[in-house]
C-alpha positions as YAML, in Angstrom:
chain: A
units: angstrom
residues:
- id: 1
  name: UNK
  ca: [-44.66, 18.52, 10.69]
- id: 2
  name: UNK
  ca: [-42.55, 16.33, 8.65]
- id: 3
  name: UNK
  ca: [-40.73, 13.86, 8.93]
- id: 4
  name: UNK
  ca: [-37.34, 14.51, 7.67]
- id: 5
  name: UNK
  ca: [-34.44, 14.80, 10.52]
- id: 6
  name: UNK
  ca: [-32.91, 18.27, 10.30]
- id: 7
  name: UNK
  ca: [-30.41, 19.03, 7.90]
- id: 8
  name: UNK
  ca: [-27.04, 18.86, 9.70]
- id: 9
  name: UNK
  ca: [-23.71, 19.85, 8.76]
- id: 10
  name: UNK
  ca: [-22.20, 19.03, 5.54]
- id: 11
  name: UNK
  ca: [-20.67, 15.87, 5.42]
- id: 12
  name: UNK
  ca: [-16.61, 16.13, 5.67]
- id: 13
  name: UNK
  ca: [-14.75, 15.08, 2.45]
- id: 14
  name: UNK
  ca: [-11.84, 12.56, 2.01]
- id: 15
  name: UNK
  ca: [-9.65, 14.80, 2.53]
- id: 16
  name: UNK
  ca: [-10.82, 16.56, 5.48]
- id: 17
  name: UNK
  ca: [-11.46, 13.07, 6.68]
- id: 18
  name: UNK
  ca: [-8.00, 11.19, 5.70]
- id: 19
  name: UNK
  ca: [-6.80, 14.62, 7.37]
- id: 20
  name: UNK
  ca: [-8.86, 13.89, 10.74]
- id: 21
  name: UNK
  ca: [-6.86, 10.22, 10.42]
- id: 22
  name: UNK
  ca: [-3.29, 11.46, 9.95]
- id: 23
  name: UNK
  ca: [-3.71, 14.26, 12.86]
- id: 24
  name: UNK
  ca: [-5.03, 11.22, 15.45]
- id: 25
  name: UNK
  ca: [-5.10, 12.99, 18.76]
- id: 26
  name: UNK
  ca: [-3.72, 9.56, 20.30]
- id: 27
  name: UNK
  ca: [-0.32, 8.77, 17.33]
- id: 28
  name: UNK
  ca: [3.20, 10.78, 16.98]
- id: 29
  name: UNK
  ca: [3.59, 11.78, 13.70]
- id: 30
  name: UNK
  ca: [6.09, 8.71, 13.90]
- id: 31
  name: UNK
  ca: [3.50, 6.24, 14.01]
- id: 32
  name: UNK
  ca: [1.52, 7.72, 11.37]
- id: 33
  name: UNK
  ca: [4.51, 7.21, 9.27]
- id: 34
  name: UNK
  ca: [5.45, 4.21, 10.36]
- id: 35
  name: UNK
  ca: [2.28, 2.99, 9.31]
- id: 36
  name: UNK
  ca: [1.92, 4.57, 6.24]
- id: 37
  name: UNK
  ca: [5.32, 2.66, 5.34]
- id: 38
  name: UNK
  ca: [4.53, -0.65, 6.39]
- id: 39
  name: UNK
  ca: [1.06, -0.22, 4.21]
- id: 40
  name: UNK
  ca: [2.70, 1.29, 1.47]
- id: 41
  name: UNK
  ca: [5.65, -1.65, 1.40]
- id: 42
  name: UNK
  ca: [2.75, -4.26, 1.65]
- id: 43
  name: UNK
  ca: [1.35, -2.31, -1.48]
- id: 44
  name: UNK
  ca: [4.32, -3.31, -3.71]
- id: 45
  name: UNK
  ca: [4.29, -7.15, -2.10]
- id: 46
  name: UNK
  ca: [4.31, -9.43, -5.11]
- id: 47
  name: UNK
  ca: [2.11, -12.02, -3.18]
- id: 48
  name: UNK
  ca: [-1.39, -10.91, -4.93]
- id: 49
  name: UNK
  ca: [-4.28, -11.78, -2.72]
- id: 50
  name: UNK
  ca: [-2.53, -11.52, 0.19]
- id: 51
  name: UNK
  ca: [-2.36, -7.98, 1.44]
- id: 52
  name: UNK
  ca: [-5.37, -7.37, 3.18]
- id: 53
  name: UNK
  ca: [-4.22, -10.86, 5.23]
- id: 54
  name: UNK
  ca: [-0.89, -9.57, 6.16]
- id: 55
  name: UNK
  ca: [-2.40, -5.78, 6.94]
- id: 56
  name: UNK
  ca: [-4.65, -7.59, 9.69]
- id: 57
  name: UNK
  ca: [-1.92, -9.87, 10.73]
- id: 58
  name: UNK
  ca: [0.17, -6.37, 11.38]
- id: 59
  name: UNK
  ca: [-2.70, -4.91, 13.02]
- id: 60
  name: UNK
  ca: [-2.99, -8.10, 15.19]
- id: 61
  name: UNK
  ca: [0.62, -7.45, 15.84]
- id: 62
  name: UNK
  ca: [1.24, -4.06, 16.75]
- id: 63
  name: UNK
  ca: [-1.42, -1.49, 18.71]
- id: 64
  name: UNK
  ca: [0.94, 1.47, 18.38]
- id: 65
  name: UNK
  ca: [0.15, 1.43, 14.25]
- id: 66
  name: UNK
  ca: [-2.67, 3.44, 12.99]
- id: 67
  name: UNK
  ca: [-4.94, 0.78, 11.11]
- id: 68
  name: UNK
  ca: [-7.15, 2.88, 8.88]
- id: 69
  name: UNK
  ca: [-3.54, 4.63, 7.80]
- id: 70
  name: UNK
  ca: [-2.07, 1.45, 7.03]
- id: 71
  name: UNK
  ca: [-5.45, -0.37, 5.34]
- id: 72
  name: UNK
  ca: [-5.03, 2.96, 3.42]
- id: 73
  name: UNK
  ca: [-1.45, 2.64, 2.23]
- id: 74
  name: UNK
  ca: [-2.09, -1.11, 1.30]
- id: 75
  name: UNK
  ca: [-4.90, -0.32, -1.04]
- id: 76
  name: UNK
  ca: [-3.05, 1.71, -3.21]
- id: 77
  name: UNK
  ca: [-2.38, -1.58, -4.94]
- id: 78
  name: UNK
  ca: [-6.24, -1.92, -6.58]
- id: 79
  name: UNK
  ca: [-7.61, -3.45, -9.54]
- id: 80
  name: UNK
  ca: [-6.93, 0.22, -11.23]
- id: 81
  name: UNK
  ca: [-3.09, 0.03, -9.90]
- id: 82
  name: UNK
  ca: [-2.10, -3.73, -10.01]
- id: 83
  name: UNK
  ca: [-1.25, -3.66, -13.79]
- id: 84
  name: UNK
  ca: [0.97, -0.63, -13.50]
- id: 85
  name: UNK
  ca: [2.37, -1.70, -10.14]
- id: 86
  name: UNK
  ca: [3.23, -5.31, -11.30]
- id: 87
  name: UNK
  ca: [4.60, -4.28, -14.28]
- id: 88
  name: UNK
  ca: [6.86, -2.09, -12.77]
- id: 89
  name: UNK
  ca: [8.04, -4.88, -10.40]
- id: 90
  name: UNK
  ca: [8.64, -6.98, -13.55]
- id: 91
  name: UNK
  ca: [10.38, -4.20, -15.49]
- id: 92
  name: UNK
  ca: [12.79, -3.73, -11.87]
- id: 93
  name: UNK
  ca: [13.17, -7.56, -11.72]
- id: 94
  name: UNK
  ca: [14.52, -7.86, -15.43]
- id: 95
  name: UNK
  ca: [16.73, -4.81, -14.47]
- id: 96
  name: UNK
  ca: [18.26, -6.40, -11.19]
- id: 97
  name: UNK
  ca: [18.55, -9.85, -13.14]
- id: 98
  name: UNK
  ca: [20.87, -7.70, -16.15]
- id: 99
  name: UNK
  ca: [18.18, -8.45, -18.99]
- id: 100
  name: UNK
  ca: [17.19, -4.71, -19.45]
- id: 101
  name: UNK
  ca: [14.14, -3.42, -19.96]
- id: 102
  name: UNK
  ca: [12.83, -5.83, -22.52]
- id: 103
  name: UNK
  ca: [9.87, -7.84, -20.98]
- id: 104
  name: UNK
  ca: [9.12, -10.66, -23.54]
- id: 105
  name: UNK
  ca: [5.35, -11.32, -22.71]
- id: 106
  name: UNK
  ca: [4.34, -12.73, -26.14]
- id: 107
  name: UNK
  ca: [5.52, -16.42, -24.74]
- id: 108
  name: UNK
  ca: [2.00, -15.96, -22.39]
- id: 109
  name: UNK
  ca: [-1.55, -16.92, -23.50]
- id: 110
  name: UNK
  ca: [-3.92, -14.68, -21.64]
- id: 111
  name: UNK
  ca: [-6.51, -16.42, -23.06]
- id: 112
  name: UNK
  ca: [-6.01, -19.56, -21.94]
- id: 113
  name: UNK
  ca: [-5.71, -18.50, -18.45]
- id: 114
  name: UNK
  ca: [-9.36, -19.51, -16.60]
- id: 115
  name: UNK
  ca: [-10.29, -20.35, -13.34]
- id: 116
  name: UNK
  ca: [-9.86, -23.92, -14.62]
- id: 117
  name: UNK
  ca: [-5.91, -23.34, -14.25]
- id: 118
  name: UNK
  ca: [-6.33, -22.89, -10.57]
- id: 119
  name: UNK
  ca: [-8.31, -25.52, -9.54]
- id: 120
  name: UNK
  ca: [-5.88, -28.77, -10.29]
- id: 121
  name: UNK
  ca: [-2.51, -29.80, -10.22]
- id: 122
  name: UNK
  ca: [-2.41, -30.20, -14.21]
- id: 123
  name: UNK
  ca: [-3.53, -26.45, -14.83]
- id: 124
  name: UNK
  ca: [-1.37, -25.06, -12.44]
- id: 125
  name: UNK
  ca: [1.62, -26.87, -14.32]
- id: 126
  name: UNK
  ca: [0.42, -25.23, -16.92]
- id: 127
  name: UNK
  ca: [0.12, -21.84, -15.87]
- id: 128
  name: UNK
  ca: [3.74, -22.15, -14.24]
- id: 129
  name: UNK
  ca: [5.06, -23.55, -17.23]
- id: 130
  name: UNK
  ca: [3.83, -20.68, -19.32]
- id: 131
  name: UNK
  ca: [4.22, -17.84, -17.02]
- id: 132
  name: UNK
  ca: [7.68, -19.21, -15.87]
- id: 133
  name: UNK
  ca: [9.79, -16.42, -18.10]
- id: 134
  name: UNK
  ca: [8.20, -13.22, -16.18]
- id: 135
  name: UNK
  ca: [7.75, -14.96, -12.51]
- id: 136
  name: UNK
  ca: [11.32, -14.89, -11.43]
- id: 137
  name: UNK
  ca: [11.55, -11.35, -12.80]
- id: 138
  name: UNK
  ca: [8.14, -10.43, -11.30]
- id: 139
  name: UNK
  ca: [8.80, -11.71, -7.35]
- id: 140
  name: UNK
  ca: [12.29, -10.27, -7.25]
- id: 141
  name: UNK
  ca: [11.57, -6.87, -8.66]
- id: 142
  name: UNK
  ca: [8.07, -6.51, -6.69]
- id: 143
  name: UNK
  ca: [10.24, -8.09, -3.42]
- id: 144
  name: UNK
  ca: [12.61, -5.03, -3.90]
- id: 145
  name: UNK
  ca: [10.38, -2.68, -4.64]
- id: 146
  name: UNK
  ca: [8.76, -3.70, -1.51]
- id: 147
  name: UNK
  ca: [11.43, -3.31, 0.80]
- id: 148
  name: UNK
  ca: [12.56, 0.46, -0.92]
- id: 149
  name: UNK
  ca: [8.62, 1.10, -0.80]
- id: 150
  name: UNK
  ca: [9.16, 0.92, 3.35]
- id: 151
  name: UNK
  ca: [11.51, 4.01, 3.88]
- id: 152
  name: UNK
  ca: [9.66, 6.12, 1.36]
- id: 153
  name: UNK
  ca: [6.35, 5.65, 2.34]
- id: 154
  name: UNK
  ca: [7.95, 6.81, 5.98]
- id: 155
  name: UNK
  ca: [9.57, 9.44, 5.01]
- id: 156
  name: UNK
  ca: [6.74, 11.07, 3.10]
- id: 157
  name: UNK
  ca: [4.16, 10.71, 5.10]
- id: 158
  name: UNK
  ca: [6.59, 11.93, 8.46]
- id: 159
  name: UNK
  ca: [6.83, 15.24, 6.38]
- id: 160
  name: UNK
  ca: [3.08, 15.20, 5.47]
- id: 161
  name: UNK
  ca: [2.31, 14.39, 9.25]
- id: 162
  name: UNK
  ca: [4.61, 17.12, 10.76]
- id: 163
  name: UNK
  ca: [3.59, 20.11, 8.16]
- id: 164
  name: UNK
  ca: [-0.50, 18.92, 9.13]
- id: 165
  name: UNK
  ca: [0.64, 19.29, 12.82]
- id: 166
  name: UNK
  ca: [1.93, 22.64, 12.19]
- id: 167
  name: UNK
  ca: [-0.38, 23.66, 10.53]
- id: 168
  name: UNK
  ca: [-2.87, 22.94, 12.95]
- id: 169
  name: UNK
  ca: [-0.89, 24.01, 16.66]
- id: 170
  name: UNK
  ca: [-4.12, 25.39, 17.89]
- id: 171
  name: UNK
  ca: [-5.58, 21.76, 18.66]
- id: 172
  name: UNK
  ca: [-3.79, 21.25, 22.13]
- id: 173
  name: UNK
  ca: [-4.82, 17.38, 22.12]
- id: 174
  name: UNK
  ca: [-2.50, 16.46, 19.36]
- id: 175
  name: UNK
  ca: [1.06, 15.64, 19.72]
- id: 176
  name: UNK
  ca: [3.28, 18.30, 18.72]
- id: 177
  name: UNK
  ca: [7.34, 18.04, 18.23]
- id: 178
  name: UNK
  ca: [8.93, 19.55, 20.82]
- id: 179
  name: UNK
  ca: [11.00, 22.28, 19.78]
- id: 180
  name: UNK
  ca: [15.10, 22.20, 19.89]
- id: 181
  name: UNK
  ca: [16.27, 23.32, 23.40]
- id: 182
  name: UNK
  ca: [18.91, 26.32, 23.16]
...
């Protein structure tokens, strides 16, 4: 005899199991969307460090939004995303504000940036001071992008949610649209 529990079934994939999450026996295809877009809009919120706080806030807020859908959504925004996704905030800020797509970042000292300029009032002068020509740019651009992130992330994710529901009419538990009475 050994020891060794039996070899069960193969454990699902992402997909299969971000697939299991958007089909949720208990959520419309509404609410899946509706999550998705409030995750995806918190994605694009300029406020870095904050969107894990304002996901559980939402959650706190609101039962009828899937939270593993929206937690989801929020972390597209990741250290592998955040330089893309806040320079594209910048790039739509200097847009909106009618300086083109120039972004002057040779004013900034990377360098000098440490965890020394966050810990008093003197380095955080400092840091302001220097990263004052790309902050204005930065929080109105990522603001806006923000707010457009909202209907997209809805509407994509209502058309992902209905085709997966189609596609998949032989699992009575889950909500189905009703079709279009004659």
């Amino acid at each position: 005899m050994t020891d060794q529990p039996p070899q069960d079934a193969p454990k699902p994939g992402i997909w299969a199991a971000l697939k299991g999450h958007i089909l949720h026996p208990e959520m419309t295809s509404e609410q899946i969307a509706l999550s998705f877009g409030v995750g995806f809009s918190l994605a694009w919120n300029p406020l870095l460090g904050l969107h894990t706080a304002i996901v559980l806030v939402a959650c706190f807020l609101s039962r009828r939004l899937h939270r593993p859908i929206m937690f989801l959504a929020c972390f597209i925004n990741n250290p592998w995303t955040m330089v893309p996704m806040a320079t594209a905030s910048a790039l739509a800020g200097n847009l909106l504000l009618g300086r083109g797509m120039n972004l002057n970042l040779s004013a900034i000292q990377w360098h000098a940036i440490t965890w020394r300029s966050f810990i008093s009032r003197e380095g955080l002068d400092c840091l302001f001071a220097m990263l004052k020509p790309i902050l204005l740019p930065y929080l109105l651009g990522g603001f806006v992008l923000s707010a457009l992130a909202m209907p997209v992330g809805y509407f994509a994710m209502l058309l992902v949610a209905r085709r997966l529901r189609r596609l998949h009419l032989h699992m009575p538990h889950l909500h189905h649209p009703k079709p279009p009475s004659t």
